[in-house]
C-alpha positions, 0 to 999 in steps of 0.5 A: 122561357124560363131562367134556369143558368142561376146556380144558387140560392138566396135566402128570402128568394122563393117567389123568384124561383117560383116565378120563373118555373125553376122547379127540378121535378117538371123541368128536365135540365141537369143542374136545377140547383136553384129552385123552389126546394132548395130555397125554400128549405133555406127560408123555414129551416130555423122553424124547423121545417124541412124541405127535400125532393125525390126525383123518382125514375121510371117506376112500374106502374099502370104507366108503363105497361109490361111491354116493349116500351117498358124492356127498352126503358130498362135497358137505359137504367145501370141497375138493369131494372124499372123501380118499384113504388117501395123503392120511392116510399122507402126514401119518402119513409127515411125523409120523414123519420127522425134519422133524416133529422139534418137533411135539408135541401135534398134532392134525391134521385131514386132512378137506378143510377140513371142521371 
């Protein structure tokens, strides 16, 4: 099972994280302020290399068919609506460009207001 109590990041410490599965996007826990990312972004932010996560919501795509399932999935979401592959590429286009140049360590959810 993994560890995920851990709270903080240590330089110098991505195999542990790695190790232990400490990865926000495939583990569903709410505080997964110790992980991959974080640390690593930590490690090769002098190089200036940095290191962000979007957290995506449901996005309407093949893998939510309209339907049922999709109306009940949108009835979970404050903002009233399933997100678009724009709404992801357009955080992933800010990341990437010069005006994110500070940003590292992120962790940005883009799902609607849902937590």
């Amino acid at each position: 099972m993994p560890n995920l109590t851990p709270r903080c990041t240590l330089p110098h410490t991505s195999p542990y994280p790695a190790s232990h599965l400490i990865i926000p996007c495939l583990t569903p826990h709410p505080f997964p302020a110790c992980s991959l990312d974080r640390t690593l972004s930590q490690e090769v932010a002098g190089e200036g290399i940095r290191v962000n996560t979007v957290l995506p919501g449901p996005i309407a795509t093949d893998m939510i068919p309209p339907g049922p399932k999709r109306e009940s999935m949108t009835a979970g979401i404050p903002m009233g609506r399933i997100g678009e592959p724009s709404d992801i590429a357009n955080v992933v286009s800010f990341l990437a460009s010069d005006q994110a140049a500070f940003v590292a360590g992120a962790q940005i959810r883009v799902a609607g207001g849902k937590p």
